[in-house]
C-alpha positions as CSV (number, residue, x, y, z in Angstrom):
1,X,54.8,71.2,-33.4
2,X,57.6,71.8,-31.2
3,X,60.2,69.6,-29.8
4,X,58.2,68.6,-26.3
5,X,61.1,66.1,-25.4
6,X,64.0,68.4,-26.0
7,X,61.7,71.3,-23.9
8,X,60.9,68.7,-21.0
9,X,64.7,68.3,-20.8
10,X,65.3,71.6,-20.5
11,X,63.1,73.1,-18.3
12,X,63.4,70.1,-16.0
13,X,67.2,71.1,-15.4
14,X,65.8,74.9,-15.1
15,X,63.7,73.3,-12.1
16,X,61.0,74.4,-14.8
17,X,62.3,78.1,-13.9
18,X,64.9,80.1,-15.6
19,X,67.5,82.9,-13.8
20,X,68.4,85.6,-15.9
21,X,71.8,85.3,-16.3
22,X,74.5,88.3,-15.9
23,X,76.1,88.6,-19.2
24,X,78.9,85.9,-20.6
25,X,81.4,87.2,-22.5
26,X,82.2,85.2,-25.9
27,X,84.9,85.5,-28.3
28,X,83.6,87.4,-31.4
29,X,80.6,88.5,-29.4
30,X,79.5,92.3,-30.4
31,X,78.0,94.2,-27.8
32,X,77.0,97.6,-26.5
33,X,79.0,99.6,-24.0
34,X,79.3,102.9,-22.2
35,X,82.8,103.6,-21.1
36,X,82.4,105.3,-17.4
37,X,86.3,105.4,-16.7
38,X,89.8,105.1,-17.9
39,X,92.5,103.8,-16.2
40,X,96.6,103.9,-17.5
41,X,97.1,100.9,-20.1
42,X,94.0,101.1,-22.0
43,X,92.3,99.8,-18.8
44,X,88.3,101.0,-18.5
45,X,85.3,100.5,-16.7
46,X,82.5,99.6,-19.1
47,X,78.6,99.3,-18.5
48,X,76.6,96.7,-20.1
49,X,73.7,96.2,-19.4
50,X,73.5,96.5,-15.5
51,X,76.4,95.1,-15.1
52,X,79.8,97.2,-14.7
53,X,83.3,95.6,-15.4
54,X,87.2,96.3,-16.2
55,X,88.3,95.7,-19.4
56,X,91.5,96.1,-21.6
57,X,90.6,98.7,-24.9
58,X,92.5,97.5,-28.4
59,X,92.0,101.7,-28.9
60,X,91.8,104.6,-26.5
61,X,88.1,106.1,-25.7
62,X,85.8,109.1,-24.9
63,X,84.2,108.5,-21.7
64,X,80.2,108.9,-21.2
65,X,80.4,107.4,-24.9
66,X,78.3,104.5,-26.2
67,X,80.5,101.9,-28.7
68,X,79.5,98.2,-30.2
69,X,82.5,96.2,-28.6
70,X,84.0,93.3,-29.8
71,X,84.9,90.4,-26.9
72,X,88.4,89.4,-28.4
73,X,90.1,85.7,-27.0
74,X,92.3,86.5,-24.1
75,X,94.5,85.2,-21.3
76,X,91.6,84.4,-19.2
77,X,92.6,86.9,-16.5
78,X,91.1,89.9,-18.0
79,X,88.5,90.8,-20.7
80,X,89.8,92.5,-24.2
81,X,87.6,94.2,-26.2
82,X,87.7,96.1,-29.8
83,X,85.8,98.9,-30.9
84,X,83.7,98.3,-34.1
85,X,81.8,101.3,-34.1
86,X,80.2,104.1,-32.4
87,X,76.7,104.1,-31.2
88,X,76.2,107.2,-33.2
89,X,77.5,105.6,-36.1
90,X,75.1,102.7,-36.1
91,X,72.1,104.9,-37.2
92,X,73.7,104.9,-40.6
93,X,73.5,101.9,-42.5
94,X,77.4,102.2,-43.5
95,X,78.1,101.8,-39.4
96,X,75.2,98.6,-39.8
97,X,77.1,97.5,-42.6
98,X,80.9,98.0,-40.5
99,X,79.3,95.4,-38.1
100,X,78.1,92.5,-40.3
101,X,81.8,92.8,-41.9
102,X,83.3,92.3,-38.5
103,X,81.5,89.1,-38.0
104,X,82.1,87.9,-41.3
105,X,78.3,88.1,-41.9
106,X,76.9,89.1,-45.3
107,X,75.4,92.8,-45.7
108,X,72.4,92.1,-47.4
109,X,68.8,94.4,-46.9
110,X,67.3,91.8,-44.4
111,X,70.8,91.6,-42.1
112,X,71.0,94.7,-42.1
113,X,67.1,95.4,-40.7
114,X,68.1,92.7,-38.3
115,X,71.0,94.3,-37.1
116,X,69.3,97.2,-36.8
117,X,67.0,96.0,-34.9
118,X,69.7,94.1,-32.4
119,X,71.0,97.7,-31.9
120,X,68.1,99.7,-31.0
121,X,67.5,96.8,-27.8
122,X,71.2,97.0,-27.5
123,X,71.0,93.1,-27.4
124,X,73.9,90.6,-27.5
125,X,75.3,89.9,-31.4
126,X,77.3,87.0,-32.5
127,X,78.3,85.9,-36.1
128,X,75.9,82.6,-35.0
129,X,73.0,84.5,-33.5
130,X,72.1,86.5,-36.6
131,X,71.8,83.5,-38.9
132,X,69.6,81.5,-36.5
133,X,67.3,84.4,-35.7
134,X,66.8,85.6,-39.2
135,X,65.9,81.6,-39.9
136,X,63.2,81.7,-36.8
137,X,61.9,84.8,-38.0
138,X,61.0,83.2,-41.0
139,X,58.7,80.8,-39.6
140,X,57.1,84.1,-38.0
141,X,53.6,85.5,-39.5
142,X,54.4,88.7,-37.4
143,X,57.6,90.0,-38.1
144,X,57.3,92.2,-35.3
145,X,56.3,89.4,-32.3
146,X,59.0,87.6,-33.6
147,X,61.2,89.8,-32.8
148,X,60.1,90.4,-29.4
149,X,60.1,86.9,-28.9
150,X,64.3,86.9,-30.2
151,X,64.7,90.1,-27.5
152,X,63.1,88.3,-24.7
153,X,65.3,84.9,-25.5
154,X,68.0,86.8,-26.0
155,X,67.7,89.3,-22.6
156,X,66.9,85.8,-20.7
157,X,69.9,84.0,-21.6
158,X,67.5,81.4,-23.0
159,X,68.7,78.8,-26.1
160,X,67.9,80.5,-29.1
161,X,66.2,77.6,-30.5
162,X,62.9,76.9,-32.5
163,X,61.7,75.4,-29.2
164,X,61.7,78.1,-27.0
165,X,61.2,80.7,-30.1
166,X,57.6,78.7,-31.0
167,X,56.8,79.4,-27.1
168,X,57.6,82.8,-26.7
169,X,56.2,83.9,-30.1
170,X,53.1,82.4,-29.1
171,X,53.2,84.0,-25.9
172,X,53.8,87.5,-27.5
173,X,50.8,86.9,-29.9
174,X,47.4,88.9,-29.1
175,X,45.4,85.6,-28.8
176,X,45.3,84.9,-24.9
177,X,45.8,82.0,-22.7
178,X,41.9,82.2,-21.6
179,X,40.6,82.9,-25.0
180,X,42.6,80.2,-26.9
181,X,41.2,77.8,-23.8
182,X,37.7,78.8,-24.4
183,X,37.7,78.1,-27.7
184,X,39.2,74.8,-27.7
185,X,36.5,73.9,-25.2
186,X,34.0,75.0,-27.7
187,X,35.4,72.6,-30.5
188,X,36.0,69.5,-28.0
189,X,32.5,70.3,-27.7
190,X,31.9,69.1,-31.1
191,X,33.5,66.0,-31.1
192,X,32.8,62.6,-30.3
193,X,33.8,61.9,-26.2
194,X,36.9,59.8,-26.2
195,X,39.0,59.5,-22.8
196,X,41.3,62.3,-23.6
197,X,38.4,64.8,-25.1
198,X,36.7,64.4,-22.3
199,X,39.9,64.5,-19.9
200,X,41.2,67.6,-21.1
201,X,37.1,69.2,-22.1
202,X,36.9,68.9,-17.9
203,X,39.9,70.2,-17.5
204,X,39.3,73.5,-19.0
205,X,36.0,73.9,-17.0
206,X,37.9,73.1,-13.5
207,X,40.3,76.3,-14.5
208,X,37.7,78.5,-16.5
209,X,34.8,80.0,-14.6
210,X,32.5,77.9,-16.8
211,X,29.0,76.9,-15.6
212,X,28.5,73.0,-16.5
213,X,26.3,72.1,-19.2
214,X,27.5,74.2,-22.2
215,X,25.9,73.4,-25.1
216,X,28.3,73.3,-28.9
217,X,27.8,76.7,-30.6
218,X,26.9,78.7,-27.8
219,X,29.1,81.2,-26.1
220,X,30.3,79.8,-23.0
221,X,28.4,81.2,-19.6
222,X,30.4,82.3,-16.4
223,X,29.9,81.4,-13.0
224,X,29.6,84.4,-11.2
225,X,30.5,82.7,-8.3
226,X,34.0,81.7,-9.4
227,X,36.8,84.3,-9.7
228,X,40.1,82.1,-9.4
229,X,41.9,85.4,-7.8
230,X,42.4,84.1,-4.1
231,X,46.4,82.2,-2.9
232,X,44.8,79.2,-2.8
233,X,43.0,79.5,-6.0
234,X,46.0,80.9,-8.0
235,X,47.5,78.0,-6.2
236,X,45.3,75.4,-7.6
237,X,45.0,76.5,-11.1
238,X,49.0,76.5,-12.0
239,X,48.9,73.2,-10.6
240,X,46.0,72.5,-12.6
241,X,47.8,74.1,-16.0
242,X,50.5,71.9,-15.5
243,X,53.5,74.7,-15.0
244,X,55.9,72.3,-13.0
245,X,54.7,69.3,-15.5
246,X,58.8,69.0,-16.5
247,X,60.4,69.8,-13.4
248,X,57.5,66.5,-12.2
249,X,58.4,64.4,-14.4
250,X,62.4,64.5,-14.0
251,X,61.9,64.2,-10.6
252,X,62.9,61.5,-8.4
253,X,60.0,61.9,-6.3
254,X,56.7,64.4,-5.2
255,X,57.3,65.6,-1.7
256,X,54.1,66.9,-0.9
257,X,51.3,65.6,0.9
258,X,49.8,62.7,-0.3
259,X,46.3,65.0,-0.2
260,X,48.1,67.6,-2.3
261,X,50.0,65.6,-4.9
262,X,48.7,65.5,-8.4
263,X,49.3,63.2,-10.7
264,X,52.1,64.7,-13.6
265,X,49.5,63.2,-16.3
266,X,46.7,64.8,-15.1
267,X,47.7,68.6,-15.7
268,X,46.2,70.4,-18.7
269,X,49.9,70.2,-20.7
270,X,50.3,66.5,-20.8
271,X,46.7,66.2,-21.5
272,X,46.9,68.5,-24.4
273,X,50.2,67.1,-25.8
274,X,48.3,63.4,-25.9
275,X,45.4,65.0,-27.6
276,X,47.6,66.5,-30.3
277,X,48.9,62.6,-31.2
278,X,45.8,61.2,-31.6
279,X,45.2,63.6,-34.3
280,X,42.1,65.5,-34.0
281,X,40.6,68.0,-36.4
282,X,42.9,70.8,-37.2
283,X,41.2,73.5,-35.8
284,X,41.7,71.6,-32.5
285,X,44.9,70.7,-32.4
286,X,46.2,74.2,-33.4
287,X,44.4,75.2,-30.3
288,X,45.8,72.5,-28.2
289,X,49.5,73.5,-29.7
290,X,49.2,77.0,-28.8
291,X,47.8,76.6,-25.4
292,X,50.8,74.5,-24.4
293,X,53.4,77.4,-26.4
294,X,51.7,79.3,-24.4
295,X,52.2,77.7,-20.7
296,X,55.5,76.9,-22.0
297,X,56.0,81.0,-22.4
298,X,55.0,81.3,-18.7
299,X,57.5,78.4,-17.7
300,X,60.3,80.1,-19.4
301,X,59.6,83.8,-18.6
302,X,58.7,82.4,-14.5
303,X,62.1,82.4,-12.6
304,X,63.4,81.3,-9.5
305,X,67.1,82.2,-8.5
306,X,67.5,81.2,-4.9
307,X,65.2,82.4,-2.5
308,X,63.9,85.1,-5.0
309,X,61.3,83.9,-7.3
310,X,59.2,85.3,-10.4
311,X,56.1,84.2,-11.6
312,X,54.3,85.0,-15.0
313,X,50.7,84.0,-15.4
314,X,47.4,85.0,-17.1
315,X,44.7,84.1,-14.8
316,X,40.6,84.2,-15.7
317,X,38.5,86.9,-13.9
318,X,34.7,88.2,-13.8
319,X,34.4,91.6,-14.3
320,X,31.0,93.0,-15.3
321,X,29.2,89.8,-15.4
322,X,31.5,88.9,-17.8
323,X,34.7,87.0,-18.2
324,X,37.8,88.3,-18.8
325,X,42.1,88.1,-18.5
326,X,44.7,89.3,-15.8
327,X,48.0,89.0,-16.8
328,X,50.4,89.1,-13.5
329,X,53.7,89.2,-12.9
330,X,54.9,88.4,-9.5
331,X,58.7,89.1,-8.2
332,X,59.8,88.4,-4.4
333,X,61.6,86.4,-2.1
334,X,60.8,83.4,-0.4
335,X,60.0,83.8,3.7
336,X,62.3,81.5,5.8
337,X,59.5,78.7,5.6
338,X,59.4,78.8,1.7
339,X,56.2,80.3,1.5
340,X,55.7,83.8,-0.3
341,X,57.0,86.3,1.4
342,X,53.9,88.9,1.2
343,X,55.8,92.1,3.0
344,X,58.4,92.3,0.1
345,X,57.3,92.0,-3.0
346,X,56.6,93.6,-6.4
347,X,53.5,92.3,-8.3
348,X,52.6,93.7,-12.3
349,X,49.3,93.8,-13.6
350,X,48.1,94.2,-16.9
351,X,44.2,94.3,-18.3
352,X,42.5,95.3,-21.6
353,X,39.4,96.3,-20.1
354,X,36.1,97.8,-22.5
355,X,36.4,101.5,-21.2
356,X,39.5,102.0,-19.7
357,X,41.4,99.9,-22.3
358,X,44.9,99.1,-21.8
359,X,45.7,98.6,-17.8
360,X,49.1,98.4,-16.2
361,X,49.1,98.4,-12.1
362,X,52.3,98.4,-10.5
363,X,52.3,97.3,-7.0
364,X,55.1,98.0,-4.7
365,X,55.8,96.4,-1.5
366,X,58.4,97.1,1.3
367,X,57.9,96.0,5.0
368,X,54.1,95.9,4.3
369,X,53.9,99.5,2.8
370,X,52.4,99.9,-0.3
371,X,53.0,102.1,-3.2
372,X,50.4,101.4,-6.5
373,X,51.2,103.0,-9.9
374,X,48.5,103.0,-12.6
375,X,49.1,103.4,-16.1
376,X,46.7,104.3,-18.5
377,X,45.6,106.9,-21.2
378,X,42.6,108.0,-20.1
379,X,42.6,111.3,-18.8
380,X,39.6,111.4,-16.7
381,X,41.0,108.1,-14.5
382,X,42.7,110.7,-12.1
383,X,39.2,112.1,-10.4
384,X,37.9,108.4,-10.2
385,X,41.2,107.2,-8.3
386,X,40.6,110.2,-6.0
387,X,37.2,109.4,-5.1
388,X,38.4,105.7,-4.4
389,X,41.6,106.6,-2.5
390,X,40.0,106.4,0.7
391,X,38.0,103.5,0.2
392,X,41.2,101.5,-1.1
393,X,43.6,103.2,1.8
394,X,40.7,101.7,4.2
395,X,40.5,98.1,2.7
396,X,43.9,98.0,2.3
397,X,44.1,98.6,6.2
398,X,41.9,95.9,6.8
399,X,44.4,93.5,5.8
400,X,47.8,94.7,7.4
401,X,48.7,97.0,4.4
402,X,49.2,101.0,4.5
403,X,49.2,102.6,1.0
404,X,51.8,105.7,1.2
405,X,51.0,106.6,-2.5
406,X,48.4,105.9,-6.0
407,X,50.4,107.3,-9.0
408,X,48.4,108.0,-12.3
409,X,51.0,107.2,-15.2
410,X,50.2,107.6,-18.7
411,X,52.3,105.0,-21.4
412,X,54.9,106.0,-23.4
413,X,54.2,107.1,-27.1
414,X,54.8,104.2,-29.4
415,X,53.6,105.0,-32.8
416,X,54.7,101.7,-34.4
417,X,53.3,99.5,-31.4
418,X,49.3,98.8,-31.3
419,X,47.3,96.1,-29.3
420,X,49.6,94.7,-26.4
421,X,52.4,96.5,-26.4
422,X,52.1,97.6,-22.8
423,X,51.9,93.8,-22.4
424,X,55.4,93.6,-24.4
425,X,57.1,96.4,-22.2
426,X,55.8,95.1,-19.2
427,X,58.9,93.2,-18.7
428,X,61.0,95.4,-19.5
429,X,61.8,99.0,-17.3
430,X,59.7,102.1,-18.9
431,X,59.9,105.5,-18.0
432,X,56.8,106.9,-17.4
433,X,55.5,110.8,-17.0
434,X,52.2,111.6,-14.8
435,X,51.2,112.6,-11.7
436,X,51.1,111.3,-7.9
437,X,48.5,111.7,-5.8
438,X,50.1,111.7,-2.0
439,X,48.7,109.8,1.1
């Protein structure tokens, strides 16, 4: 089980949100750079990341050229940095190997994949990173989502701890939010109705489209009637989840309306964390802990900076008759009155539907204009779309927005990925090829 307290703590001073940080520059600290210019006295600009600087070169470089750069200790007024190798080099395991020795790390087989690895996301590499990620990977079943759990910790500026590692890693894992929340109602079913059981059992049917009455052993039925997709509803069921549980409880006070205040132990999280101390079956209380990984995931990967806010959530939805997932991602600023500012935005949708499979929409909005980009692999999505487009354009209308485009994508090969990885690089930027279709 995780360490809830040291979480709580943490995400309460995040204000339950974390800002991605610009990069912070560490003595000893390896990390990937393109030299743009030089300047007299071994003076360059340097890219990393998205982020361009001046710093002082130890050795004189080739512009337009990739190197792994070591931060050396410096005056303060200016940042120094060594060469360690060249991009090109790493490819090699000799150029892997040339790193490890410059941070004093061991070149062994399962440093070296590590490294490799480090190098290919062009992530962040200290002589005290490696160690404590090859240790978390460990505790991994799936080599590979642990990894993308280390990348996403790592491209957040997040502690790299076993806390936040256990959240992410569960969020990366194929197992959704809604299925692992439909199968713990299914064993609470089963179990004898204590106050918690049946706390956290009617819980799960306030935020899953469940019709009352389900019997144990029986797949759950849907109400048709319920699809949790409208402001308010969204609204309700992350209050519901218990997403700002932490930033609640370190609180000094609630400042909303009496009628809108919760109480902080009512939320799914702190219902689940109770049921996981009073010891249920197994079965259950690996459900329980994975659920609250899992809101814990969307906590860490939601971020507010200012007035510019992101939210990460995977909400239940009826399609078919039957129920299934959206995962969303929403990025925008807040409008003068702290509300959602609906005429800027960006908004990320992913589905794995039966027939279309794999989903990504991509909806852009400036000033009310609205640009959607869909990406999927099936070829014959383009003559659908184009019947729709002037159905959409009209709805879309009907509610203050004009769409000035519908772009049909298709994902990029990935031969070593499988299930979810559009979900994976959903969060990261992709480049795409496919066609437009103009309004």
């Amino acid at each position: 089980m995780m360490d809830t307290v040291t979480l709580q703590s943490m995400l309460s001073q995040m204000g339950a949100t974390q800002q991605i940080k610009t990069v912070v520059f560490i003595p000893g600290q390896i990390i990937n750079g393109k030299i743009l210019k030089l300047f007299p006295e071994r003076m360059a600009e340097v890219q990393i990341g998205s982020q361009k600087l001046i710093a002082q070169l130890e050795a004189p470089l080739s512009t337009n050229e990739r190197y792994w750069l070591q931060v050396q200790p410096g005056d303060g007024n200016k940042i120094q940095l060594k060469v360690m190798a060249a991009a090109e080099d790493t490819r090699q395991s000799e150029g892997l190997g040339k790193i490890l020795r410059g941070l004093s790390v061991p070149v062994t087989k399962e440093n070296l994949e590590l490294i490799r690895y480090f190098v290919k996301e062009k992530l962040p590499v200290s002589k005290e990173t490696l160690p404590v990620a090859s240790n978390l990977l460990r505790s991994a079943n799936s080599k590979s989502e642990g990894l993308e759990a280390v990348k996403m910790i790592l491209t957040r500026a997040l502690p790299l701890t076993p806390a936040t590692f256990s959240a992410l890693y569960t969020f990366n894992k194929e197992s959704s939010l809604i299925q692992l929340m439909i199968q713990l109602h299914g064993g609470l079913t089963d179990l004898p109705p204590t106050e918690t059981i049946m706390k956290s059992k009617a819980l799960l049917e306030e935020l899953l489209p469940l019709k009352k009455g389900t019997e144990a052993g029986s797949p759950p039925p849907v109400d048709l009637d319920s699809n949790p997709l409208s402001p308010a509803k969204i609204k309700k069921f992350l209050s519901t989840l218990g997403m700002s549980y932490e930033r609640q409880l370190f609180s000094e006070a609630d400042t909303r309306p009496a009628g809108e205040q919760r109480s902080i132990t009512e939320g799914l999280k702190p219902q689940l964390l109770r049921l996981m101390h009073e010891q249920p079956p197994q079965a259950v209380k690996d459900a329980a802990e994975q659920i609250v990984n899992k809101i814990t995931g969307f906590q860490l990967l939601s971020q507010e900076s200012g007035p510019v806010q992101q939210l990460v959530m995977q909400l239940p939805i009826i399609i078919g008759g039957k129920m299934n997932e959206i995962t969303m991602q929403w990025s925008g600023k807040k409008a003068p009155d702290g509300k959602i500012d609906a005429g800027y935005c960006r908004i990320l949708f992913y589905l794995k539907l039966g027939h279309l499979k794999e989903t990504v929409i991509d909806v852009q909005i400036q000033n009310r204009v609205m640009s959607i980009g869909v990406i999927n692999e099936q070829p014959a999505l383009s003559d659908h779309c184009s019947q729709l487009l002037p159905e959409l354009k009209s709805k879309l209308s009907e509610i203050g927005y004009l769409l000035s485009s519908l772009s049909l994508k298709a994902p990029e090969e990935n031969p070593a990925g499988g299930g979810g990885k559009m979900l994976a690089d959903l969060y990261g930027k992709k480049e795409y090829t496919g066609v437009d279709i103009k309004i």
